[in-house]
C-alpha positions in Angstrom: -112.3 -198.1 1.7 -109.0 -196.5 2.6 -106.8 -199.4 4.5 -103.8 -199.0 6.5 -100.9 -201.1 5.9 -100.5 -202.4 9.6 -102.5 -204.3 11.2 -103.0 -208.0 13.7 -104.6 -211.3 13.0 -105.3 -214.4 15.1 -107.1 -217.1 14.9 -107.1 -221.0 16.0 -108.8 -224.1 14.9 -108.8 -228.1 15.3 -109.0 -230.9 13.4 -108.2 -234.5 12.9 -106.4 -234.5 16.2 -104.3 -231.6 15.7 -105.0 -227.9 16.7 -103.5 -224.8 14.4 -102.8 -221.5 15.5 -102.5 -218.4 12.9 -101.0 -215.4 14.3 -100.4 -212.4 11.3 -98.4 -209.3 11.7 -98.3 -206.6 8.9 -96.3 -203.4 8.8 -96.1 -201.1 6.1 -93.7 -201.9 3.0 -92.7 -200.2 -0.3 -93.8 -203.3 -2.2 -95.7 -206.7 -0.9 -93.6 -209.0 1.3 -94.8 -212.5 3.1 -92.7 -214.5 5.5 -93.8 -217.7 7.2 -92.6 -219.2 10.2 -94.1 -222.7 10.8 -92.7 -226.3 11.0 -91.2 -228.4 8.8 -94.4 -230.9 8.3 -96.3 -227.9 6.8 -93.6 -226.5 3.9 -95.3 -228.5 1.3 -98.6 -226.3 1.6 -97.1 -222.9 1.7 -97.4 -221.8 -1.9 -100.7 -222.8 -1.5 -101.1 -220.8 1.9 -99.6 -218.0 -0.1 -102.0 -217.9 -2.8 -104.7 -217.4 -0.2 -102.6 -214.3 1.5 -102.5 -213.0 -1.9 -106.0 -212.7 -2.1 -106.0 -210.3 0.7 -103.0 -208.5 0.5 -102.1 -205.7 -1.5 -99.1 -204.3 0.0 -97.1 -204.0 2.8 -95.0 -206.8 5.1 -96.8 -209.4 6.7 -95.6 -212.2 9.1 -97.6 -215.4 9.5 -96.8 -217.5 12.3 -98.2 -221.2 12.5 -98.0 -223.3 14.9 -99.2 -227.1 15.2 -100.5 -229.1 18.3 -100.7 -232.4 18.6 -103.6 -233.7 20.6 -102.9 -236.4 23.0 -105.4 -238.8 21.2 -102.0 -239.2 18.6 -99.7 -241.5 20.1 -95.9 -241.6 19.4 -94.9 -245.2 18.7 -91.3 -245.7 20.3 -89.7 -248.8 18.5 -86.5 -250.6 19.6 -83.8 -251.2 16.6 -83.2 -254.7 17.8 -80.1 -255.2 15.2 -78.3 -252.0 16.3 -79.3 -253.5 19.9 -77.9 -257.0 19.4 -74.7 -255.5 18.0 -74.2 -253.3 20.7 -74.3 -255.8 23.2 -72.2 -258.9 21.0 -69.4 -256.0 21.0 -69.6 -255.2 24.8 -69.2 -259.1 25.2 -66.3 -259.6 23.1 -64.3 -256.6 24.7 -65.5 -258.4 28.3 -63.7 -261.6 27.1 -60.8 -259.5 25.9 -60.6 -257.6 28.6 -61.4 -259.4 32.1 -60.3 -256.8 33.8 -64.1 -255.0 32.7 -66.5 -256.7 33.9 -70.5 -255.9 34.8 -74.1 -255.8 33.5 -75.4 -253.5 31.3 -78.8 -251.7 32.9 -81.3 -250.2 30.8 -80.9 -247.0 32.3 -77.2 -247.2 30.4 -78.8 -249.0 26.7 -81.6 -245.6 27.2 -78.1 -243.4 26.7 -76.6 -245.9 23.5 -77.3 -243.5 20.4 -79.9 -245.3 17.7 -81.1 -247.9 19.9 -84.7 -246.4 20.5 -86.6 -244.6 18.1 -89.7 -242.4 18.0 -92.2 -242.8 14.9 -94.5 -240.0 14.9 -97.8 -240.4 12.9 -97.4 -238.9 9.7 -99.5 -236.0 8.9 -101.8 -236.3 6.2 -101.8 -232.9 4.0 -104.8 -233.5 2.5 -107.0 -233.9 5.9 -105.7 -231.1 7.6 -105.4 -228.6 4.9 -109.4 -227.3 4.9 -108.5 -227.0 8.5 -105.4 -224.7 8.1 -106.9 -222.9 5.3 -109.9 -222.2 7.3 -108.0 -220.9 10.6 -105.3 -218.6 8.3 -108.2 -217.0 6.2 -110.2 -216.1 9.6 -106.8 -214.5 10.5 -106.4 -212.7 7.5 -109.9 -211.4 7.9 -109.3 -209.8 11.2 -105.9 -208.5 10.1 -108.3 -206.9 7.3 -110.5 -205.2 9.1 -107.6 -204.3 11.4 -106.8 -202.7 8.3 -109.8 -200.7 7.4 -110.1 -199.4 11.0 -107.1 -197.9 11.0 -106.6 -196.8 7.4 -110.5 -195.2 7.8 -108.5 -193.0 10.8 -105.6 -192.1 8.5 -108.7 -191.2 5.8 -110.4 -188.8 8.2 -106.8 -187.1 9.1 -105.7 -186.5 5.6 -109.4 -184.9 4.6 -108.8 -182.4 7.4 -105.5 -181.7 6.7 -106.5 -181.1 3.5 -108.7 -179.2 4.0 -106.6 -176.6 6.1 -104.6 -176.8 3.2 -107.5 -175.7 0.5 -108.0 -172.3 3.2 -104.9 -171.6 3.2 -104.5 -171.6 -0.7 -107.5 -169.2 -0.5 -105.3 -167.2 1.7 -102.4 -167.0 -0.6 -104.6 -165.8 -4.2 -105.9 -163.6 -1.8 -102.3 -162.1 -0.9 -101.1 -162.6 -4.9 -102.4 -158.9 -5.7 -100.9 -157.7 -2.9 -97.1 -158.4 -4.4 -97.5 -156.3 -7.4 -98.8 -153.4 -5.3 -95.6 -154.0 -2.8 -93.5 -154.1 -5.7 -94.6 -150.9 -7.3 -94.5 -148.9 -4.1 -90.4 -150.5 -3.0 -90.0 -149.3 -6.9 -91.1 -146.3 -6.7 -89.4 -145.2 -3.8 -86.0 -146.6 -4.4 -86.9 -144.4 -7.4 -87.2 -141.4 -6.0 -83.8 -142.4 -3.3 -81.3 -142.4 -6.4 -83.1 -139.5 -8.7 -83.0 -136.1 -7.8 -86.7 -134.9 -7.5 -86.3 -132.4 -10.2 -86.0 -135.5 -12.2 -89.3 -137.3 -13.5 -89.9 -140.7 -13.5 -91.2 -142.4 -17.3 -94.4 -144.0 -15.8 -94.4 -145.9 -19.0 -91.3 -147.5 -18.6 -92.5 -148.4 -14.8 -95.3 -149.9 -16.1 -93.4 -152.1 -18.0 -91.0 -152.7 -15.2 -93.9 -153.8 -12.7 -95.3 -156.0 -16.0 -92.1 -157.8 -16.1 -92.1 -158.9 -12.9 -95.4 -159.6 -12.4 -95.5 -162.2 -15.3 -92.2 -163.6 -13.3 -94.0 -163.7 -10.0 -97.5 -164.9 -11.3 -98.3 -167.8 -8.7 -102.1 -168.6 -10.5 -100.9 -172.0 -12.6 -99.3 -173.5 -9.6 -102.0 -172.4 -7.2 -104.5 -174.3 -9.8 -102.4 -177.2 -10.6 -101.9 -177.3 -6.4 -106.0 -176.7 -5.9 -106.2 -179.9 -8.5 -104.0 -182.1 -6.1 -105.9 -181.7 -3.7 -109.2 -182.5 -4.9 -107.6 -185.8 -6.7 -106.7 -186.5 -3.3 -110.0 -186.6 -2.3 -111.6 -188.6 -5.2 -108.5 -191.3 -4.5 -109.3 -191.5 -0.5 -113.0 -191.8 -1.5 -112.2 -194.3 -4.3 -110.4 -196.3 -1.5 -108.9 -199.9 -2.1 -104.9 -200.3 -3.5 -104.1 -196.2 -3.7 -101.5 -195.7 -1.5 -98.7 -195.2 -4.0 -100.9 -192.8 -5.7 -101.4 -190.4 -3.2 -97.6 -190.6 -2.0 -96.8 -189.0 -5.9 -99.4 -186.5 -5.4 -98.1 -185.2 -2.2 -94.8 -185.1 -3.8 -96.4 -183.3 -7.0 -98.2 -180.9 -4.3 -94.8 -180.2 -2.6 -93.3 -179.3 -5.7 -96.2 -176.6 -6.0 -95.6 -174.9 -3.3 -92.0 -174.4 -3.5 -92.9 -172.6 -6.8 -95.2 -170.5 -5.1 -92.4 -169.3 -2.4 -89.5 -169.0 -4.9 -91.4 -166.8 -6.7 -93.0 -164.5 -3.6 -91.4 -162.0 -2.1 -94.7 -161.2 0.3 -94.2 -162.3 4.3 -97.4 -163.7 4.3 -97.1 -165.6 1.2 -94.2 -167.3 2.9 -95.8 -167.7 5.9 -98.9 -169.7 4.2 -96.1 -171.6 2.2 -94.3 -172.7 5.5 -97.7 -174.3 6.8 -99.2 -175.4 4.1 -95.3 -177.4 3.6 -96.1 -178.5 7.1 -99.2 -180.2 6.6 -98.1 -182.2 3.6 -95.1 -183.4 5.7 -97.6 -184.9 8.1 -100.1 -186.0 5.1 -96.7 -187.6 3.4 -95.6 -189.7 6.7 -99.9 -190.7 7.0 -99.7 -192.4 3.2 -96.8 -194.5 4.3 -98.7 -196.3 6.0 -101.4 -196.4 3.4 -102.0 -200.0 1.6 
């Protein structure tokens, strides 16, 4: 199945007193790019939490965002460094005997502001508890970012086949026209012919034959109206193939373009053109759909 390269993922679980929220953003890319954004605690797993993106991901840009709650159950520990204390308070005495002149008690409202006198120890996290929980919560997440995914990229699918399908009629439209440019040829021919000679004069049919022979092998559009009818039905078999085959359709519709402007260098017919201008226009809108293809 076809799968767009943009798509949203959320999801949140708990665990061993802490709660993890996994919040995924992908855009489309040329190649595959992850970036994390999550506290320092968690660093150590995210190789690991790669790995498991890896599994999903083909292609594009995707953002993972996690974020860790501590539950209230985990209590912070604040300790009192009661060396850095002590000496704090022996130096304040000595500059007191120094110095009469400053005199007063210290408060605790003032030792709260003294700089490595308290400390908080958080309980460390153990990895190895909370990882089934964080793997668990970013692989719901990436499963919703999937089918994210699939929704839209079945949407892109449907709008390529119909394009595509204008496309195909107006090919029909164009070998249809292709006899036409001889006949037009021939007739402008003959009558700037008969504008230069005098009409005494007669015109060698056999050297207008070969004349209107000439340029029909130069203006002979059937190879690249076959090779561009062949595009389009590999097209089809990749959307219907689905999976990883967004690179592959991006070189057809470039191998599809190139077609085309064959087929109007070498026309000279109005509605040749014409068909040539919209079937360019439709692969314009099919080429900026596959960017966004996975």
């Amino acid at each position: 199945m076809i799968k767009s390269m943009t798509g949203y993922g959320r999801s949140v679980q708990s665990n061993e007193g802490y709660t993890f929220t996994v919040e995924m953003k992908a855009v489309n890319h040329r190649y595959k790019e992850l970036a994390f954004r999550m506290s320092k605690e968690l660093l150590a797993v995210e190789e690991q939490l790669k790995k498991t993106v890896n599994r999903y991901i083909n292609r594009g840009r995707v953002d993972v965002y996690i974020t860790m709650e501590k539950d209230q159950q985990i209590e912070e520990v604040i300790a009192v460094n009661e060396n850095t204390l002590l000496g704090y308070l022996n130096a304040i005495k000595k500059i007191q005997q120094d110095i009469p002149e400053i005199n007063g008690d210290i408060t605790v409202k003032e030792l709260l502001t003294i700089p490595d006198v308290f400390s908080i120890n958080k309980q460390s996290i153990d990895i190895d508890l909370i990882i089934t929980t964080l793997e668990k919560a970013l692989e719901q997440a990436l499963m919703e970012l999937v089918r994210f995914r699939r929704i839209e990229g079945e949407q892109l699918a449907k709008d390529c086949s119909n394009r595509l399908e204008l496309i195909e009629g107006l090919c029909e439209n164009i070998s249809n026209h292709a006899d036409e440019v001889l006949n037009e040829y021939h007739q402008k021919l003959m009558k700037r012919i008969q504008e230069l000679l005098k009409d005494n004069v007669q015109i060698d049919e056999t050297r207008l034959a070969t004349e209107v022979a000439i340029y029909a092998d130069k203006s002979n559009i059937d190879e690249e109206l076959t090779r561009l009818k062949s595009h389009v039905r590999q097209f089809n078999t990749y959307l219907d193939e689905g999976e990883t085959v967004g690179r592959k359709l991006d070189f057809l519709v470039q191998e599809m373009n190139r077609e085309v402007n064959t087929i109007g260098s070498k026309s000279s017919s109005t509605n040749i053109s014409n068909y040539v201008v919209e079937i360019k226009s439709e692969l314009e809108k099919i080429r900026e759909q596959v960017q966004n293809i996975e």
